[in-house]
GUDO-442841 format. One record per residue (C-alpha): residue in one letter; x, y, z. Coordinates in steps of 0.25 Angstrom, whole numbers, padded with zeros to 4 digits, always signed. Example, Ala and Ser with C-alpha at 12.3 -4.5 7.8 and 13.67 -1.06 7.14 Angstrom:
A+0049-0018+0031/S+0055-0004+0029/
END
This chain:
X-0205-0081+0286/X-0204-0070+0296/X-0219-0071+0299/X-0213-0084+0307/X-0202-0078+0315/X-0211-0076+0328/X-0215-0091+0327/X-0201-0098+0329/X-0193-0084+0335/X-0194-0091+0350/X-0182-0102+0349/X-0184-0114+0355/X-0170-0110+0362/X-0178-0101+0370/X-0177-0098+0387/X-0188-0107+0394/X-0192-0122+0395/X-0195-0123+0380/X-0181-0118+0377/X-0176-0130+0386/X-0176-0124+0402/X-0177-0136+0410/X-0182-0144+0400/X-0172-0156+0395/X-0176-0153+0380/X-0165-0151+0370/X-0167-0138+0367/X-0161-0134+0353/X-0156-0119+0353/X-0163-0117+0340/X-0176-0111+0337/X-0187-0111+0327/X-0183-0096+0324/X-0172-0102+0318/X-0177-0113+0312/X-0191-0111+0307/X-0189-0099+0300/X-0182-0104+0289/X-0189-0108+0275/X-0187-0123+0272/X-0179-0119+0259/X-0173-0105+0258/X-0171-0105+0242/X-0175-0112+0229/X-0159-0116+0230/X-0160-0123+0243/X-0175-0129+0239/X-0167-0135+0224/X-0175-0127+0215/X-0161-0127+0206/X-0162-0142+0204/X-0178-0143+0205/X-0177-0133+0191/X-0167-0143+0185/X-0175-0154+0186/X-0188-0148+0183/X-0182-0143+0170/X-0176-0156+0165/X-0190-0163+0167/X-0198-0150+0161/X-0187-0153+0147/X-0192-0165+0148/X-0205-0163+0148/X-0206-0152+0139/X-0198-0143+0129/X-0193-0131+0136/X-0183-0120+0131/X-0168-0118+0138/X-0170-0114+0152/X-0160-0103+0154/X-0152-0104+0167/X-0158-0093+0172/X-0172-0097+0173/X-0167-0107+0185/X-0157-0099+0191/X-0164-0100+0206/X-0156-0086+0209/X-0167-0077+0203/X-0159-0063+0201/X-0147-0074+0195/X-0158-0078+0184/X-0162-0064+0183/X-0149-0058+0180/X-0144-0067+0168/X-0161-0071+0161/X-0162-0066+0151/X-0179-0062+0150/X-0180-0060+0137/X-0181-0075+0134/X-0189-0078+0146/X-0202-0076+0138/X-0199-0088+0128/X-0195-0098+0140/X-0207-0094+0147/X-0215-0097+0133/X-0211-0110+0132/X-0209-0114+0146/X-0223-0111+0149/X-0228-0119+0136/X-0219-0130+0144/X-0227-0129+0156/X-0243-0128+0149/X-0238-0143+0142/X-0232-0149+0154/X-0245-0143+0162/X-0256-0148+0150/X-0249-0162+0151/X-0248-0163+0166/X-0264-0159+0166/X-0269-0172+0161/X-0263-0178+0172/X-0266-0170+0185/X-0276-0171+0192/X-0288-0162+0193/X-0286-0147+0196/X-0273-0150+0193/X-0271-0148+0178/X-0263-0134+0178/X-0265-0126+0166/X-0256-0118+0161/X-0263-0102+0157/X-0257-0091+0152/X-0261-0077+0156/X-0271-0070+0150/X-0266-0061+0137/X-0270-0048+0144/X-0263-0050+0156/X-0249-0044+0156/X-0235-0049+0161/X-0235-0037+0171/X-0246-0028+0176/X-0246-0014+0178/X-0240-0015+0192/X-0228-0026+0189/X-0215-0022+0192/X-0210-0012+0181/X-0194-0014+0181/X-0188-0020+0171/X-0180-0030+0180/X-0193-0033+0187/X-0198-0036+0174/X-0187-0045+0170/X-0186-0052+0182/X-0201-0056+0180/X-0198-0062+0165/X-0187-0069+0173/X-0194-0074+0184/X-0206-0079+0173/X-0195-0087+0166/X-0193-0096+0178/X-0207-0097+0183/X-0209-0103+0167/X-0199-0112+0171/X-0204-0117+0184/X-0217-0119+0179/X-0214-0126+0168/X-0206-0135+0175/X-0218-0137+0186/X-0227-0142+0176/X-0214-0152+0171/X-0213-0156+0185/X-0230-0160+0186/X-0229-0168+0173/X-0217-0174+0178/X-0223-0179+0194/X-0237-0183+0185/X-0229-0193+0177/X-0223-0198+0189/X-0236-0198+0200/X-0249-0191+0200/X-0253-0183+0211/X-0256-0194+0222/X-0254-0208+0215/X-0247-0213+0226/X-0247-0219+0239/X-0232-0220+0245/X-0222-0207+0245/X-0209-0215+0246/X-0198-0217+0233/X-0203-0207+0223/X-0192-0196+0225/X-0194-0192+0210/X-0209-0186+0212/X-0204-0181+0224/X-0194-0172+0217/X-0205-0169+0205/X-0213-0164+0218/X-0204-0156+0225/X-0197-0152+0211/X-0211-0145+0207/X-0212-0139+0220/X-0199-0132+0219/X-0204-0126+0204/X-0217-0124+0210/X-0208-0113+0220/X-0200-0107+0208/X-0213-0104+0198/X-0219-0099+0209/X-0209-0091+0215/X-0207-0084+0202/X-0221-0082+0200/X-0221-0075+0212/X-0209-0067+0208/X-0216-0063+0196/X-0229-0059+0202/X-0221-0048+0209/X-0214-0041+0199/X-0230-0042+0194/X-0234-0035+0207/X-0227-0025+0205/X-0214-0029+0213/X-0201-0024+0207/X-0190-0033+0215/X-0199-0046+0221/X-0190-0055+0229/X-0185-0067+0219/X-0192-0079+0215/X-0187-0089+0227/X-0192-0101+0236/X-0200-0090+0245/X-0206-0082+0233/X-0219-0092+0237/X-0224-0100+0246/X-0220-0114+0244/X-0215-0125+0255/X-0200-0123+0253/X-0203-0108+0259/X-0210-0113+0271/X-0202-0113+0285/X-0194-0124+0289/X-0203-0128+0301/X-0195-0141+0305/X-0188-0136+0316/X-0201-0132+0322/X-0207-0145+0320/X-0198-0152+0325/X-0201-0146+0339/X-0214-0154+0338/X-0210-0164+0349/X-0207-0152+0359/X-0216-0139+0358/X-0206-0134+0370/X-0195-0132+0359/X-0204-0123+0349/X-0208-0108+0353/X-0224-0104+0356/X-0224-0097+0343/X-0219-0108+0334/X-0229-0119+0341/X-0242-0115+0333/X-0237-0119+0321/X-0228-0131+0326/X-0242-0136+0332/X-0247-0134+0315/X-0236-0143+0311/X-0238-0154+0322/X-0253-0155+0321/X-0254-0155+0304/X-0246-0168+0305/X-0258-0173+0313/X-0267-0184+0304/X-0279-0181+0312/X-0286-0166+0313/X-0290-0165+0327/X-0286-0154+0333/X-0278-0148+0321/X-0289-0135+0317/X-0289-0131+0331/X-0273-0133+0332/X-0271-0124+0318/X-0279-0114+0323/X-0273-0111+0336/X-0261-0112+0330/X-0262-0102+0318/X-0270-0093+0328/X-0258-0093+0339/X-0246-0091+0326/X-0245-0082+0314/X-0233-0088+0310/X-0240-0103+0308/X-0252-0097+0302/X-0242-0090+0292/X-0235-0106+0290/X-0249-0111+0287/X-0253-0101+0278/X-0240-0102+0272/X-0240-0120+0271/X-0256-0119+0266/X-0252-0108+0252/X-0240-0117+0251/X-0251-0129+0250/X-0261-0122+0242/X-0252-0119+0232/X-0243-0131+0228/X-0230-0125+0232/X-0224-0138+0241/X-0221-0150+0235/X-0230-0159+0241/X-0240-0158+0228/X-0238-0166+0214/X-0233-0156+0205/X-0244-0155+0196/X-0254-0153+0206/X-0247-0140+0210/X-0252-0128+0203/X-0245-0120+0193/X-0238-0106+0200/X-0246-0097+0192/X-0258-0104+0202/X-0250-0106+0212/X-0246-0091+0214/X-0262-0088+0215/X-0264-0097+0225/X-0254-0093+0234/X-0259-0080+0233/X-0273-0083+0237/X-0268-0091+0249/X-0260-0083+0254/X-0270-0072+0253/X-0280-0083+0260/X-0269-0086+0270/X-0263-0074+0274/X-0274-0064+0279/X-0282-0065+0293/X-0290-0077+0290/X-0278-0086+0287/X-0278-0094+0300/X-0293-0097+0300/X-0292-0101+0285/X-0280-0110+0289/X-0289-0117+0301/X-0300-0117+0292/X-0293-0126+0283/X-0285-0133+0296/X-0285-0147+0287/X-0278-0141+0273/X-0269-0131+0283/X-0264-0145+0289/X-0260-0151+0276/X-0253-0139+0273/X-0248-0140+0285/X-0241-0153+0282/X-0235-0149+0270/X-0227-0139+0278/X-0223-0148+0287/X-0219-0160+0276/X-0210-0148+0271/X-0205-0147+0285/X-0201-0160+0288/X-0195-0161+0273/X-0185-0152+0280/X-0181-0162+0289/X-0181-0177+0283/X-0176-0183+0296/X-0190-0179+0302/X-0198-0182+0294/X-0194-0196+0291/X-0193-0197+0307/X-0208-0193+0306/X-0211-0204+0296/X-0204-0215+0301/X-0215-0214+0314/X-0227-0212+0305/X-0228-0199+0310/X-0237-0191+0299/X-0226-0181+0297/X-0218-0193+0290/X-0229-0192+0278/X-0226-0178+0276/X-0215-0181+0264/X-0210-0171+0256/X-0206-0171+0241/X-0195-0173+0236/X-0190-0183+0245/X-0204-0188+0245/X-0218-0187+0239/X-0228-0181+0247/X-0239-0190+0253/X-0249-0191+0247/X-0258-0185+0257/X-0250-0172+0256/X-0249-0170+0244/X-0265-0172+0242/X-0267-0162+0252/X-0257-0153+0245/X-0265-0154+0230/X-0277-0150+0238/X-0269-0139+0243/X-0268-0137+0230/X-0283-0139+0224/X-0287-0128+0237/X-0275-0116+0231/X-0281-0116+0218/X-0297-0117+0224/X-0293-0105+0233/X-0285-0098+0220/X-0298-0100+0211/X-0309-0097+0220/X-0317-0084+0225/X-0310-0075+0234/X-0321-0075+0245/X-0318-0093+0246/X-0313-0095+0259/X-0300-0100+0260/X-0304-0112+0268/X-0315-0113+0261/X-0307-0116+0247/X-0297-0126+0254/X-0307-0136+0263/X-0315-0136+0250/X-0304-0141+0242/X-0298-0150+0253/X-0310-0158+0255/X-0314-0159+0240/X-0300-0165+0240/X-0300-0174+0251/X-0296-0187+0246/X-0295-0197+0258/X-0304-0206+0252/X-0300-0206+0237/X-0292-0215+0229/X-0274-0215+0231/X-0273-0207+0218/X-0281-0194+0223/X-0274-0184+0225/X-0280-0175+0238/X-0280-0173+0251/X-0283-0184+0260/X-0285-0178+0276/X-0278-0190+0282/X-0266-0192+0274/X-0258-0192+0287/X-0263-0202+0294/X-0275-0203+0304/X-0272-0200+0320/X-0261-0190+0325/X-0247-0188+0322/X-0243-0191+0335/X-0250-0206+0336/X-0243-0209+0321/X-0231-0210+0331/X-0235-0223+0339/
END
């Protein structure tokens, strides 16, 4: 989160009229430096990863046979789980785990929609656990066997999540958000998963690389929405730009116009804005591999691919987003770049309830950013968040020499269904209203 700092270092306690000076504002002695730098959850403790495990299981025994899940395979404190596993029956829970997950997946597939029908692959015979440059110790090693136990588990108890939201609603049959806290909890439940398969994927693809002590599997292994900064504080200044410093205004500006229905003026706006701040180029980059590859919980769990596809789309996109052409691929895709936009910024307002039901009490379009598991996603959101999706793995499969916005304007406008029938799952362009957010106020 350092890559940040400079953007929310200047308080808005600061010397000078926009600290207060003659001005009669209320000038609160707080700044965004010490506000805005925090994540929105600091561990899978806080974020309830202990209880999201225990309802998971109870509906992957239901579902399924599974063998007796030691203690230590849901132990959130990963040197804990470590020190008292015993590996050497990890391979037998993994075996039958995993044969768990391929009949959960096979049965979900004759229900999903297209390109939605995960399968479920085992490695080729030839290629082996550990390559010639994996770490070589032997607690390295063990911590691996470990670590692949636990990722067994979560996957297993993703694909038990999907078949259990599918018997409940299919992506996009509905019309109304309100009153259906249950799929709510199913969706941000396999969000959570999603985050501890992925984060010990990532765990294990270190000790692979050749990394003898990686950092431990946690809530910032990977990007995921429950990382990102807690940018509430700094939108909250929205009313009076005087009370946020220069640096942090480019991306305050992001957060403000992506909550606009209409697109005049918003490609011009990113641009200048992601020209002027590295720190809201790096947010943006960050809130669009998060969108591309499933990890929020604004997605029916079965659209959301399985880690093994996830980790290679992360990579690719971060690869696509992180070098010199990042901000022109991010402006050359300025309509996508605003609906992951507004994911991040229904995962703000999440952080503040008050806010947001203020927003949707006036009509404001900020009020139809809802957030699992209090609320489904709108369905607008969560069509925009499939074709995310649909783009992460058309980026992941195709030739290297695709231009990035190439890949994802292709894949939004093939998916645009503003037309189509309520049951469609897709993005629609104005699913937030037609006008500006500041005439939903009148």
């Amino acid at each position: 989160m350092a890559y940040c700092f400079f953007a929310f270092a200047a308080a808005a306690g600061a010397e000078g009229r926009g600290a207060g000076g003659k001005s009669r504002v209320n000038v609160s002695p707080i700044g965004l430096a010490s506000t805005s730098l925090r994540p929105l959850f600091t561990d899978m403790e806080q974020l309830g990863m202990a209880e999201a495990l225990q309802r998971g299981l109870k509906i992957l025994s239901d579902r399924v046979v599974v063998p007796d899940i030691p203690g230590w395979l849901m132990d959130l404190d990963f040197t804990h789980a470590n020190a008292t596993a015993n590996p050497w029956v990890v391979g037998d829970l993994v075996h039958q785990l995993r044969a768990a997950e391929r009949q959960l997946r096979v049965r979900a597939a004759g229900r999903a929609p297209a390109g939605s029908q995960w399968e479920l692959t085992d490695p080729a015979a030839d290629v082996p656990a550990l390559p010639s440059w994996a770490a070589d110790a032997d607690e390295a090693q063990k911590c691996m066997v470990v670590a692949l136990g636990r990722l067994a588990l979560g996957a297993a108890i993703e694909a038990a999540l999907s078949e259990e939201a599918l018997d409940r609603i299919a992506p996009g049959a509905r019309t109304s958000t309100d009153g259906d806290y249950v799929s709510g909890r199913l969706y941000h439940d396999a969000f959570l998963l999603a985050t501890w398969t992925s984060s010990h994927a990532q765990y294990i693809s270190y000790i692979q690389s050749g990394v003898e002590e990686p950092p431990n599997p946690g809530l910032h292994s990977v990007p995921n929405a429950a990382a990102e900064l807690d940018l509430s504080d700094l939108f909250s200044r929205r009313t009076c730009p005087r009370l946020c410093p220069k640096a942090a205004m480019p991306l305050l500006q992001i957060l403000m116009r992506s909550t606009n229905p209409g697109s005049r003026g918003w490609n011009t706006l990113l641009d200048t804005a992601l020209q002027e701040s590295t720190a809201a180029r790096s947010v943006v980059a960050n809130a669009m591999v998060i969108a591309l590859s499933g990890m929020h919980p604004f997605l029916h769990p079965v659209l959301r691919p399985p880690w093994n596809l996830r980790m290679r789309i992360m990579r690719v996109a971060q690869h696509r987003l992180t070098d010199s052409e990042a901000r022109a691929a991010l402006v050359a895709t300025a309509a996508p770049t605003k609906e992951a936009v507004r994911r991040m910024l229904a995962s703000t307002v999440q952080a503040v309830p008050a806010t947001q039901a203020a927003f949707a009490h006036v009509r404001h379009p900020v009020g139809l950013l809802l957030s699992p598991p209090m609320h489904l996603p709108a369905r607008g959101m969560e069509g925009a968040m499939a074709t995310f999706v649909g783009a992460g793995m058309a980026l992941m499969e195709r030739q290297t020499n695709v231009p990035y916005a190439v890949t994802v304007n292709t894949w939004f406008r093939q998916r645009d269904t503003s037309d189509d029938e309520e049951t469609s799952i897709g993005w629609e362009a104005p699913w937030l209203g037609k006008g500006t957010a500041s005439g939903m106020l009148s």
